[in-house]
Every structure is written in structure tokens, then in C-alpha cells.
N, C-alpha and C positions, 0 to 999 in steps of 0.2 A: 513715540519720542516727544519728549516734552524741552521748553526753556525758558526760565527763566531769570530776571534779576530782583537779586534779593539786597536789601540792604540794613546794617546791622548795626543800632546802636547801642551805647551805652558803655561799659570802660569793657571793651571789644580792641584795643590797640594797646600792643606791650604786655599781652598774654599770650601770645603763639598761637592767635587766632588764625591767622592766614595760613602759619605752619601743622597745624592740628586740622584743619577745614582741607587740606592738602590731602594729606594721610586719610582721612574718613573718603576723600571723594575718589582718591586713588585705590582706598578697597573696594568700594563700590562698582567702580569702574565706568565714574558719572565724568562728563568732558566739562568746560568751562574755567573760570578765571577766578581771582578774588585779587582783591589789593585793598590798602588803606585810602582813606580819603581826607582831605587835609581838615573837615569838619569834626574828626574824632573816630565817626564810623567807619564800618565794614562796607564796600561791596562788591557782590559775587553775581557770574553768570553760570548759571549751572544748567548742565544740559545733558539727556538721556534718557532710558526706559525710568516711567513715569511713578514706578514704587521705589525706584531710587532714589530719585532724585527728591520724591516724598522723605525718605529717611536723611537727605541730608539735608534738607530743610528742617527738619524735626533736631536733628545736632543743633542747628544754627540758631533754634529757640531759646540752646542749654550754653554754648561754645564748649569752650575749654575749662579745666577746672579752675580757673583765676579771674574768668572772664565774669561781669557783670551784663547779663541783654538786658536793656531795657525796653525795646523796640524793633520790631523785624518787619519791615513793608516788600510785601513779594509782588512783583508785576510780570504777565507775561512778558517774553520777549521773539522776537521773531526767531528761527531755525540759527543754528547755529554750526559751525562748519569744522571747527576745531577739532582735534583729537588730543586725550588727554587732559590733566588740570594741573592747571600752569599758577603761579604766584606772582603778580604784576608788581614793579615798583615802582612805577610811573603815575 
């Protein structure tokens, strides 16, 4: 099991980035979070078996199809306890 936080810029808000990063992490069956950040960017906690959560890091390079990335900085993060991926609006 892996986790970490990834963070996602570039025109990433007002494309159904957090709602399409939902659906990819929910087939996967990867736990964690994502929300908007009041800087423009994305960012997410994602957490789980470790070729998973490779592939939704690998979405997060592309997003959605409206979505421009222009930058994705991943850090680990320490375990994380959640179950599920949840869409923040705070």
C-alpha cells in the first residue's frame, strides 16, 4: 500500500476534474480525496495497492478531456486511513 499527495495544475478547475478523478479512482478501487484549491489547482490524496494508484497518477498527467495539466508534483504521504474517494469542498 502506497499514498500519496499529488497536486495538479494548470486549467484543471471547471472541467469535472475532481468529478472524473472520482470515477477513475472509484474503478480502481484506490481510497483518498481530491478538492479544488483556491490557487487554480487540483489536489488529491490517493492511497492504495501501489499499480493502482500508479494508474491514477498516470490519468492525473492527462485529466479529463477539457482539462489542460500543466504541472503535477507528487509527494509521499504518510498511511492513510480512509475508505473510499471522497470529493472535498472545503
Amino acid at each position: 500500500m502506497v499514498a500519496y499527495i499529488v497536486r495538479v495544475y494548470g486549467w484543471v478547475q471547471g472541467v469535472f476534474f475532481r468529478a472524473t478523478m472520482k470515477e477513475v479512482a472509484d474503478e480502481l478501487g484506490v481510497d483518498g480525496w481530491v478538492r479544488n484549491m483556491p490557487d487554480g489547482s487540483v489536489e488529491a490524496l490517493i492511497s492504495g495497492d501501489e499499480e493502482k494508484v500508479a494508474k491514477v497518477l498516470e490519468w492525473c498527467r492527462r485529466g479529463p478531456e477539457m482539462a489542460k495539466v500543466e504541472k503535477v508534483e507528487v509527494k509521499p504521504a504518510g498511511e492513510y486511513s480512509g475508505r473510499g474517494f471522497h470529493i472535498r469542498y472545503s
